[in-house]
N, C-alpha and C positions, 0 to 999 in steps of 0.2 A: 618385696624388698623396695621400699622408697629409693629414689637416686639422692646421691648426696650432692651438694652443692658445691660447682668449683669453686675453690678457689685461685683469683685470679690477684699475684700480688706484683704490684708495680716496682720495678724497679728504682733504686736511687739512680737518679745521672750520676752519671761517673765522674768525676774532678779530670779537670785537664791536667794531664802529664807528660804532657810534652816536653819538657824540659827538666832537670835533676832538682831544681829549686823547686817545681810545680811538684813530682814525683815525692819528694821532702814533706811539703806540706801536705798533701793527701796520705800520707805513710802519718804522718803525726795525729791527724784528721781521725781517719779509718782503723788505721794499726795498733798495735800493742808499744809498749813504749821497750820493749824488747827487740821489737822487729822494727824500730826504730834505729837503735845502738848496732844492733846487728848489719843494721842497712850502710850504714855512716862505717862502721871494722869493713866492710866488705869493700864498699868504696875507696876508702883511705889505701887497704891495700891490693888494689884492683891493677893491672898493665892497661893502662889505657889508651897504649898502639895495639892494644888485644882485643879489636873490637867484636868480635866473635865474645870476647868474656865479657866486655862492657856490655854489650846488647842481653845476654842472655841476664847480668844480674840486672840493669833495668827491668826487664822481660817479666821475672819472680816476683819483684817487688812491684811492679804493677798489676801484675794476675791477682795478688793479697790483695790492693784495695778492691780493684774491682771482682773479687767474690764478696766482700763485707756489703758492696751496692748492691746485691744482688741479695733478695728475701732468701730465697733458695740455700743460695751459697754460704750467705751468713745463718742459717740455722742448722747448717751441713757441718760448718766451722768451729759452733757453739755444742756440740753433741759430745757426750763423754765417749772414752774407750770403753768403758762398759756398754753406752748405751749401743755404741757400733758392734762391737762383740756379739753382744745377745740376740742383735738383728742378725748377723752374719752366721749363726748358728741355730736361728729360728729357721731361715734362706733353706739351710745345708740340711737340717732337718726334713723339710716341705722338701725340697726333693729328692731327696734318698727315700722318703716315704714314697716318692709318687712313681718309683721305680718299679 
């Protein structure tokens, strides 16, 4: 058996998001223009003395871009429910067999 070759894929930098305006444009950048509108409904009707809720939906919406920087994450992201299905039942398979 030859070894395969890693692969070794670089990461994007992540856009600063520091700020809701920086968070904004990397969400428009990186995101779906779904998870855009979505991010703006959440916002809009957000308590923002609730910083416990404010922090966690920043939190979300920047976990999303930065899996999209990430080769990994974004080709984890891009995978059908079939194609995860079939993996997760080839998995379940390989070890019930190996019982």
């Amino acid at each position: 058996m030859t070894a395969q070759p890693e692969h070794h894929h670089r990461p994007v930098p992540a856009p600063p998001m520091t700020t809701v305006r920086e968070l904004r444009l990397a969400l428009r950048t990186y995101g779906t223009s779904a998870e855009v509108d979505e991010f703006e409904e959440r916002l809009a009707d957000a308590d923002l003395d609730d910083l416990t809720q404010a922090r966690r939906l920043v939190q979300r919406y920047r976990h999303r871009v930065l899996l999209r920087c990430d080769p990994e994450g974004a080709a984890a992201l891009a995978r059908t429910d079939d194609d995860v299905a079939a993996e997760l039942r080839r998995r379940l398979d390989a070890k019930a067999g190996g019982r």
